[in-house]
N, CA, C, O and CB atoms as a CASP TS submission, in Angstrom:
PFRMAT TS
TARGET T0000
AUTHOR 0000-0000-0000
METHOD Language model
MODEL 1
PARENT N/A
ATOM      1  N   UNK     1      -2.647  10.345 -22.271  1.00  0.00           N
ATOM      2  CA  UNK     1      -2.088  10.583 -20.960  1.00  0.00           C
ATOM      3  C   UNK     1      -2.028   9.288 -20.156  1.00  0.00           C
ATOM      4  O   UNK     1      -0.969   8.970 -19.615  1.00  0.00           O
ATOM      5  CB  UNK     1      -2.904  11.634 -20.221  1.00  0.00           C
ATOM      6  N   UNK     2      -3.175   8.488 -20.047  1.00  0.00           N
ATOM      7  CA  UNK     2      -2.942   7.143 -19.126  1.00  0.00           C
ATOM      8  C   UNK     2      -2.095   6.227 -20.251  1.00  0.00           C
ATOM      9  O   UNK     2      -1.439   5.278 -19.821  1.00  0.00           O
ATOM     10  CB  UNK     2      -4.641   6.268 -18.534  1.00  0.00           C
ATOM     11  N   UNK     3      -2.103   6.394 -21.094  1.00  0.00           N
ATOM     12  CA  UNK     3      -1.601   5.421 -21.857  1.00  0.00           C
ATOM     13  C   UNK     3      -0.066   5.569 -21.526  1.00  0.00           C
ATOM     14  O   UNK     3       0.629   4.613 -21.183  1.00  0.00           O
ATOM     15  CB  UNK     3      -2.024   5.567 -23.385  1.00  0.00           C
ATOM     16  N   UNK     4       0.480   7.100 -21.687  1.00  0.00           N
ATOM     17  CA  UNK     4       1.803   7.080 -21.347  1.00  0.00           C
ATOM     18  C   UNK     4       2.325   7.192 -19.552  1.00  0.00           C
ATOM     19  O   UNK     4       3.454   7.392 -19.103  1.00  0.00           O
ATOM     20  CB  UNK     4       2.316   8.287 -22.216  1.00  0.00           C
ATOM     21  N   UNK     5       1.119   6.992 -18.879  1.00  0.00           N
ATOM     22  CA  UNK     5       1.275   6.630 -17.413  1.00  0.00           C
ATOM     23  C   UNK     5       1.603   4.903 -17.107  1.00  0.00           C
ATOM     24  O   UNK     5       2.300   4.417 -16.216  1.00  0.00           O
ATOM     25  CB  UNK     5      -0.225   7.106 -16.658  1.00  0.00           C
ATOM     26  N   UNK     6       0.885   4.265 -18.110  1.00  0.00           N
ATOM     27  CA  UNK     6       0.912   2.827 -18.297  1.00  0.00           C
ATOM     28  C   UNK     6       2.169   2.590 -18.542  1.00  0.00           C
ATOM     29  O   UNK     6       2.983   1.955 -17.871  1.00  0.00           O
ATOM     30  CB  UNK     6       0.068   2.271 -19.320  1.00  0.00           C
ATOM     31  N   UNK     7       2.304   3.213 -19.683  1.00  0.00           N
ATOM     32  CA  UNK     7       3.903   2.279 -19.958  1.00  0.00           C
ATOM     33  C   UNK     7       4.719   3.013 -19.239  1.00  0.00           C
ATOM     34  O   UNK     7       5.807   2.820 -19.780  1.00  0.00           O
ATOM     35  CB  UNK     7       4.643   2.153 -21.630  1.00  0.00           C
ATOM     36  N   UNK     8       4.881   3.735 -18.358  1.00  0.00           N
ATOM     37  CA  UNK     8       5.955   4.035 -17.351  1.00  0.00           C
ATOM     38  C   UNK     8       5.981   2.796 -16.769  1.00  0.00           C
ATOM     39  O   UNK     8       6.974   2.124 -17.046  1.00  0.00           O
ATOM     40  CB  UNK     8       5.722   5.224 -16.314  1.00  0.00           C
ATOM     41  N   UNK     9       5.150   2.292 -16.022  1.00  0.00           N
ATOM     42  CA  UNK     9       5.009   1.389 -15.318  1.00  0.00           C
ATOM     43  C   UNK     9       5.514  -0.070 -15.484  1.00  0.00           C
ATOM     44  O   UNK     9       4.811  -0.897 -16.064  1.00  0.00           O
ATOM     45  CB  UNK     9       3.969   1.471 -15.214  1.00  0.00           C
ATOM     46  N   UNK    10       6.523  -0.334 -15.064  1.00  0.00           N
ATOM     47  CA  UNK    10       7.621  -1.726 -15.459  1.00  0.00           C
ATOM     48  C   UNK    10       6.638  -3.221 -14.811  1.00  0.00           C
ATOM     49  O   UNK    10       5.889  -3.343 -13.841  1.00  0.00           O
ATOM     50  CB  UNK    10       9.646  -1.521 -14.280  1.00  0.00           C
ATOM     51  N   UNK    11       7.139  -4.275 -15.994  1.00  0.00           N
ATOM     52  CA  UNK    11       6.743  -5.524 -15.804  1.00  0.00           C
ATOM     53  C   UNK    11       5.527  -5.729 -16.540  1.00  0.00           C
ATOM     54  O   UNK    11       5.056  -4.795 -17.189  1.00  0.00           O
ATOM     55  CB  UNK    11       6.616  -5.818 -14.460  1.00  0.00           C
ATOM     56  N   UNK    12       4.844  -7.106 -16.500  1.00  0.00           N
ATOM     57  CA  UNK    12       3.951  -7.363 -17.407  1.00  0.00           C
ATOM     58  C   UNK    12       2.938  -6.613 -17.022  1.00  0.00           C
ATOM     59  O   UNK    12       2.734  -5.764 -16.154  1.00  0.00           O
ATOM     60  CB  UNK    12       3.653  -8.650 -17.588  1.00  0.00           C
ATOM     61  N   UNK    13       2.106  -7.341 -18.225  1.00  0.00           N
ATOM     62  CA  UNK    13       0.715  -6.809 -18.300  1.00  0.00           C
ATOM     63  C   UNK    13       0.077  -6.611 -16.854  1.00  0.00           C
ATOM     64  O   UNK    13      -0.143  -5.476 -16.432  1.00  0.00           O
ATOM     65  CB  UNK    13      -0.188  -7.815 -19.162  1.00  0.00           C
ATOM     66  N   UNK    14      -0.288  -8.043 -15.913  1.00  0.00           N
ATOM     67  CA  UNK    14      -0.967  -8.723 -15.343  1.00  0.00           C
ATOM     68  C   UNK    14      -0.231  -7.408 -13.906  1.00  0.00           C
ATOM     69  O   UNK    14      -0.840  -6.784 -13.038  1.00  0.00           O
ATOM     70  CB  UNK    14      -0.744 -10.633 -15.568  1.00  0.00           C
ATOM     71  N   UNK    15       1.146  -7.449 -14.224  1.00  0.00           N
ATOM     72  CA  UNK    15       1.782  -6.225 -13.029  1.00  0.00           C
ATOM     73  C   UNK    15       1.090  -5.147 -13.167  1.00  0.00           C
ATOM     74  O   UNK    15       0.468  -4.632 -12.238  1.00  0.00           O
ATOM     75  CB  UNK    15       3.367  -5.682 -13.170  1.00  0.00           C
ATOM     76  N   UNK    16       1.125  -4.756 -14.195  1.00  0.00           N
ATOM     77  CA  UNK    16       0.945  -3.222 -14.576  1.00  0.00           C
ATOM     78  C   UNK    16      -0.323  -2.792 -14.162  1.00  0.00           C
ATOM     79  O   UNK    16      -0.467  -1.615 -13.832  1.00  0.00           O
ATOM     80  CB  UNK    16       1.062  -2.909 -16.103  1.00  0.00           C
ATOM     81  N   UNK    17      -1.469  -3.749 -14.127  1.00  0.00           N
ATOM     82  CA  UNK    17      -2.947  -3.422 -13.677  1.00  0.00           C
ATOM     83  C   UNK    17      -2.898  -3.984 -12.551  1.00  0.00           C
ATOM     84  O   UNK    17      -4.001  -4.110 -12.019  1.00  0.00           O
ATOM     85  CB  UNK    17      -4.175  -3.914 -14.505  1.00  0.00           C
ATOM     86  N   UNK    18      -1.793  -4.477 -11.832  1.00  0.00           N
ATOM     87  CA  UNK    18      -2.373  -4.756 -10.177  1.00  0.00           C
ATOM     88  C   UNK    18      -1.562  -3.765  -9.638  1.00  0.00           C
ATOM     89  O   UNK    18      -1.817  -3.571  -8.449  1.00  0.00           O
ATOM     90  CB  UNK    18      -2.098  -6.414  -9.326  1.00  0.00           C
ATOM     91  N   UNK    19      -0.503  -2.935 -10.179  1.00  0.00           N
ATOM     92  CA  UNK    19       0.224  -1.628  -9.597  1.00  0.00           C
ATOM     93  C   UNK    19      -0.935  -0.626  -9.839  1.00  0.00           C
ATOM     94  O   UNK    19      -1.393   0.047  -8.916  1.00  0.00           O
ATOM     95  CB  UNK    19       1.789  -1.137 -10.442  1.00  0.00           C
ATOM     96  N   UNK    20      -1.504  -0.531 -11.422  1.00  0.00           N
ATOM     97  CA  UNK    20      -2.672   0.666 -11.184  1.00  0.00           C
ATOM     98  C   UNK    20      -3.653   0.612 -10.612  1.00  0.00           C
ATOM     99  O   UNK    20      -4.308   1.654 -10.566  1.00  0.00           O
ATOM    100  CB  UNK    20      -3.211   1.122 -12.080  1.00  0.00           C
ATOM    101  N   UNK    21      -4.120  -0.449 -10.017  1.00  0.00           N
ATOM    102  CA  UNK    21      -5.241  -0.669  -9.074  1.00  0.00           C
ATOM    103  C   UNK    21      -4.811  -0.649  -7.820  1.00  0.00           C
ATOM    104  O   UNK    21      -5.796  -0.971  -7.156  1.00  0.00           O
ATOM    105  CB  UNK    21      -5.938  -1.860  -9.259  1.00  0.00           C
ATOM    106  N   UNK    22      -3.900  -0.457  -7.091  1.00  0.00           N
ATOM    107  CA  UNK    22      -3.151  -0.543  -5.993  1.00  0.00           C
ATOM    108  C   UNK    22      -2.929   0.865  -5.406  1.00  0.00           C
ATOM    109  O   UNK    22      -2.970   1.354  -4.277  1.00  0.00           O
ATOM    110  CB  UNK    22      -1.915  -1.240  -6.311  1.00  0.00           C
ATOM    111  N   UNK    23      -2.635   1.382  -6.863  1.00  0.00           N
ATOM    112  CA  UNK    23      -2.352   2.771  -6.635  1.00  0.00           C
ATOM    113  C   UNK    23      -3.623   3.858  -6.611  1.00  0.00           C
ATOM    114  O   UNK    23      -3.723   4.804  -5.830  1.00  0.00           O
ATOM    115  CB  UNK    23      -1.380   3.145  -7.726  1.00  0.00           C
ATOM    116  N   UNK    24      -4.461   3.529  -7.542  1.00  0.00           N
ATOM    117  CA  UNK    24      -6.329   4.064  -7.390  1.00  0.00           C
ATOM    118  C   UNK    24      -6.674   4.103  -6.364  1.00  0.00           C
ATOM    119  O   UNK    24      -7.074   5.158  -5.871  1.00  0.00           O
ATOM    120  CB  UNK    24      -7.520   3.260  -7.923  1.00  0.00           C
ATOM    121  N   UNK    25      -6.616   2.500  -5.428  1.00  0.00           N
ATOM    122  CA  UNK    25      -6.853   2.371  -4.179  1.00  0.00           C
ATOM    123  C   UNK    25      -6.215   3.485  -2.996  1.00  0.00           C
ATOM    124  O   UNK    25      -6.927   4.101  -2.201  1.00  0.00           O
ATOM    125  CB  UNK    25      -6.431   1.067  -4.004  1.00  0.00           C
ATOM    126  N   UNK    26      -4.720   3.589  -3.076  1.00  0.00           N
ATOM    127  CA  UNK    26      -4.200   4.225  -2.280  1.00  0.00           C
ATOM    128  C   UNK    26      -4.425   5.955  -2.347  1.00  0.00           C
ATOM    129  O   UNK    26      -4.263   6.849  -1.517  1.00  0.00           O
ATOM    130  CB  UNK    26      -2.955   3.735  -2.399  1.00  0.00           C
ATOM    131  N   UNK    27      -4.801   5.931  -3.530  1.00  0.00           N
ATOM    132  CA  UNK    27      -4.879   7.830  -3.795  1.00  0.00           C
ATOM    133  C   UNK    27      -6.618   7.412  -2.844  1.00  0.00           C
ATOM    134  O   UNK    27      -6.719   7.408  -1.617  1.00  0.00           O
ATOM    135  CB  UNK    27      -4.970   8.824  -6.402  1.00  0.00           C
ATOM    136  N   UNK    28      -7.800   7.099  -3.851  1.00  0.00           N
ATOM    137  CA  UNK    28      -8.590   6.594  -3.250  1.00  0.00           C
ATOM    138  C   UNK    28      -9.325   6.852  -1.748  1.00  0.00           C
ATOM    139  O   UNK    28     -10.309   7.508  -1.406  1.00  0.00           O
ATOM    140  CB  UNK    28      -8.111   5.733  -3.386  1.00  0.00           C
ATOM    141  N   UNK    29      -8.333   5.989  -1.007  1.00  0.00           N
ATOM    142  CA  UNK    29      -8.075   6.075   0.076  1.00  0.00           C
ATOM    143  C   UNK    29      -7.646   7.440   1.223  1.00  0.00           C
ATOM    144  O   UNK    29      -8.116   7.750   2.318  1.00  0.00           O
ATOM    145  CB  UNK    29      -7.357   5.287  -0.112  1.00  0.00           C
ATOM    146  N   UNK    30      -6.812   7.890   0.586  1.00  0.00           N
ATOM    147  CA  UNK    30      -6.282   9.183   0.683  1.00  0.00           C
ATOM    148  C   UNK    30      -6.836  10.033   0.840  1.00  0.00           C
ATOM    149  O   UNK    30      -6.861  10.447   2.000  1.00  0.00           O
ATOM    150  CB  UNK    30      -5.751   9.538  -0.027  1.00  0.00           C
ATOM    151  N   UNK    31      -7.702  10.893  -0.348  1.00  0.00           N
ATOM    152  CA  UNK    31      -9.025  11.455  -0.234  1.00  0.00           C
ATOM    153  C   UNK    31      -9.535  11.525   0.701  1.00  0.00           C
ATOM    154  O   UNK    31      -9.609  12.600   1.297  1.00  0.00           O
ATOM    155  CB  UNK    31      -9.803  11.049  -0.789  1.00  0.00           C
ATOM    156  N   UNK    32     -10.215  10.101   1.292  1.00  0.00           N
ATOM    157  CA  UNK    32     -11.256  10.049   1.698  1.00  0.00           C
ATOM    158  C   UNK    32     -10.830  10.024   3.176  1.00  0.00           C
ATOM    159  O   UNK    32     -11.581  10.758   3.819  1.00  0.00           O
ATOM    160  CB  UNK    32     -12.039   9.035   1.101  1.00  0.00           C
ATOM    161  N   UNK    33     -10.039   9.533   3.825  1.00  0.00           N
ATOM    162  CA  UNK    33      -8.990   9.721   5.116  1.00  0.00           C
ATOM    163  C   UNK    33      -8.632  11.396   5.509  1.00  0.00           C
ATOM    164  O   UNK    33      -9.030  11.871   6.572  1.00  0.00           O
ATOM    165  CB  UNK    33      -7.371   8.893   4.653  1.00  0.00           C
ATOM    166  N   UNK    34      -7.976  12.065   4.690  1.00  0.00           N
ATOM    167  CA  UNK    34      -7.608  12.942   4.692  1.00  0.00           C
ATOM    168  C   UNK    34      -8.015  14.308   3.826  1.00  0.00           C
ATOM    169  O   UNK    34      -8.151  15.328   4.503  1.00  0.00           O
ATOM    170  CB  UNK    34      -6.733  12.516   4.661  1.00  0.00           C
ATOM    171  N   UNK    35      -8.153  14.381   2.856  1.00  0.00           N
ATOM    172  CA  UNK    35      -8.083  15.239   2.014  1.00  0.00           C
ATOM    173  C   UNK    35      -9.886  16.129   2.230  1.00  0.00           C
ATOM    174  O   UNK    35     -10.194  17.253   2.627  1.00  0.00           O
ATOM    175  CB  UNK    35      -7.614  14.368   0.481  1.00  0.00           C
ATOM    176  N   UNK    36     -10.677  14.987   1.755  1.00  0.00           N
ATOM    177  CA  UNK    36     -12.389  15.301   1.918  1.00  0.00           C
ATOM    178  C   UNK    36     -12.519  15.945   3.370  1.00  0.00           C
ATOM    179  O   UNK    36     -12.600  17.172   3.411  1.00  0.00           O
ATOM    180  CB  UNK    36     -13.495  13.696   1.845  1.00  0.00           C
ATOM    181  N   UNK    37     -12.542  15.323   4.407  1.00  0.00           N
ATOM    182  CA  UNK    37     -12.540  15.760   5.906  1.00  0.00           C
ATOM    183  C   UNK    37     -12.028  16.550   6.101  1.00  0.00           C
ATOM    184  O   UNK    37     -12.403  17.109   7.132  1.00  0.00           O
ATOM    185  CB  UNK    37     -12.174  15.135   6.780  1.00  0.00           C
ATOM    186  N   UNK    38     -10.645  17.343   5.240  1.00  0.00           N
ATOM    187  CA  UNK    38     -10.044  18.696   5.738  1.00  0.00           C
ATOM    188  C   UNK    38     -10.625  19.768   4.880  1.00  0.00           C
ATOM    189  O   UNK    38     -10.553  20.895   5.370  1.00  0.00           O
ATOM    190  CB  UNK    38      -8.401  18.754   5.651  1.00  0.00           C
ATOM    191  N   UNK    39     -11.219  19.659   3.640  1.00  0.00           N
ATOM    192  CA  UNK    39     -12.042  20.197   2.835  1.00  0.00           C
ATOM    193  C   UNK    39     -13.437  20.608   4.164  1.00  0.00           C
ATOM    194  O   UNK    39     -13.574  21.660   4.790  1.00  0.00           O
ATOM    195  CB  UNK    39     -12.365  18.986   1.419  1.00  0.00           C
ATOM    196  N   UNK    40     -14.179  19.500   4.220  1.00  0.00           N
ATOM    197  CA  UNK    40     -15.245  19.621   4.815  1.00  0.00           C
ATOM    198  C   UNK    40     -15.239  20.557   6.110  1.00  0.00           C
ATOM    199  O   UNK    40     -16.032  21.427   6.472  1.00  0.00           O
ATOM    200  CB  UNK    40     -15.621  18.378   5.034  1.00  0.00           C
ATOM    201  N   UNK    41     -13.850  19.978   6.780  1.00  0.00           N
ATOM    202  CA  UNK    41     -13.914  21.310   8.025  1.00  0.00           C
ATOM    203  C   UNK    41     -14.109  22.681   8.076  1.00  0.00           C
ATOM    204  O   UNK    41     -14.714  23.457   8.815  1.00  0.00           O
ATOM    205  CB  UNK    41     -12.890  21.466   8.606  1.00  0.00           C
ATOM    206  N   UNK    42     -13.059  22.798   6.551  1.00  0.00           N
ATOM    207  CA  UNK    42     -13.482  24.557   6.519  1.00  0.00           C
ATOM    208  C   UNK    42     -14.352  25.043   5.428  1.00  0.00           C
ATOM    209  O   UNK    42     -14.428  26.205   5.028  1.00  0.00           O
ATOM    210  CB  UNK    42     -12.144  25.546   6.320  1.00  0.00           C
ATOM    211  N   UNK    43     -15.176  23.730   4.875  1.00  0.00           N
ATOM    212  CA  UNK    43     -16.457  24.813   4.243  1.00  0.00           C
ATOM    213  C   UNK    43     -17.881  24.498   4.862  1.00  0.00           C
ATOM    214  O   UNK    43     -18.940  24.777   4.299  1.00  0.00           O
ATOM    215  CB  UNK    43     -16.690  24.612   2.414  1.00  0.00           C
ATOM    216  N   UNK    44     -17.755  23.810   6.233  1.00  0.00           N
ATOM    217  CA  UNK    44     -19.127  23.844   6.943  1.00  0.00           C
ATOM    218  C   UNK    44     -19.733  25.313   7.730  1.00  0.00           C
ATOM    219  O   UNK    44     -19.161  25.854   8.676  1.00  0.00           O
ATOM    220  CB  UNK    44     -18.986  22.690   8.084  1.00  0.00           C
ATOM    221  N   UNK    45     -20.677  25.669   7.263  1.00  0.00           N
ATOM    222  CA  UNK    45     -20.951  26.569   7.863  1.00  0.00           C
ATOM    223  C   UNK    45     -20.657  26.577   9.693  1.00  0.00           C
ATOM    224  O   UNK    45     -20.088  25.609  10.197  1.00  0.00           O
ATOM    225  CB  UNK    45     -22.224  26.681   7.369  1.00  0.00           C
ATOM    226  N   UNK    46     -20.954  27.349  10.257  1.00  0.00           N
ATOM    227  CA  UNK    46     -20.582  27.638  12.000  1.00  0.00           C
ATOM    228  C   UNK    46     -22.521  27.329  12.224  1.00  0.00           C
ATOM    229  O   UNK    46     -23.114  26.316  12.594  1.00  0.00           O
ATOM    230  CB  UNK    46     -19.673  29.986  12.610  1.00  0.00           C
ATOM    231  N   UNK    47     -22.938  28.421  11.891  1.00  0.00           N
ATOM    232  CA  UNK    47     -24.329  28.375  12.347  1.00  0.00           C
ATOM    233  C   UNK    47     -25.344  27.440  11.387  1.00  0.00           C
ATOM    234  O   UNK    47     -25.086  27.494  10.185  1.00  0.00           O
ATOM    235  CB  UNK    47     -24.844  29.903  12.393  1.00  0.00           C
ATOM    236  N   UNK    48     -26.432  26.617  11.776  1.00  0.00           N
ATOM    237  CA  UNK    48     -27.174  26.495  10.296  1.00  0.00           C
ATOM    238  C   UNK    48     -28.714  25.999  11.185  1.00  0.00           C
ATOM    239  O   UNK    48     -29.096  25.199  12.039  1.00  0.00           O
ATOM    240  CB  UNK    48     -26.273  24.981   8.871  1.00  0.00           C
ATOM    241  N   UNK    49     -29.229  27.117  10.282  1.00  0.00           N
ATOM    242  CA  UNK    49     -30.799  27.058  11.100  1.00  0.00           C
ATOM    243  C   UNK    49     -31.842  26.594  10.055  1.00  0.00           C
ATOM    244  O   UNK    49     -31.757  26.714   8.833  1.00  0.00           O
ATOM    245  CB  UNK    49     -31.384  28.727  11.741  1.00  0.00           C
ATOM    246  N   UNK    50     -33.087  25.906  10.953  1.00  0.00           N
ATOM    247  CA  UNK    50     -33.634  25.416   9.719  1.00  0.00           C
ATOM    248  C   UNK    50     -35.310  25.637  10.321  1.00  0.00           C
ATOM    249  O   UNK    50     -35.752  25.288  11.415  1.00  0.00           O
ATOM    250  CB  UNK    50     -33.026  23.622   9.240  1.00  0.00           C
ATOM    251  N   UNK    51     -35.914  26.226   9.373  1.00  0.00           N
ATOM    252  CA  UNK    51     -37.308  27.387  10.136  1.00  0.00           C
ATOM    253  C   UNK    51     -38.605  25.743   9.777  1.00  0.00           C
ATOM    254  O   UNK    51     -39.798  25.822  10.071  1.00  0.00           O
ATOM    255  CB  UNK    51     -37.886  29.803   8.551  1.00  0.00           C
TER
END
């Protein structure tokens, strides 16, 4: 599967791993901006008590 994600990816070698690291980064990023924090909103409990 990454292998045939790789060679989609046009230009040399040296391109090809600074586009997939670019792009790790940006999903990455993504997540953690958006995706985690809208997760987290709706599975925090409302109440939470601690005896």
């Amino acid at each position: 599967m990454y292998a045939a994600l790789f060679g989609i990816i046009p230009g040399p070698l040296w391109l090809r791993i600074l586009i997939s690291v670019i792009v790790v980064g940006a999903v990455l990023f993504a997540l953690a901006g958006w995706v985690f924090p809208f997760i987290d909103s709706m599975m925090t409990p409302a109440q939470v008590t601690v005896n």
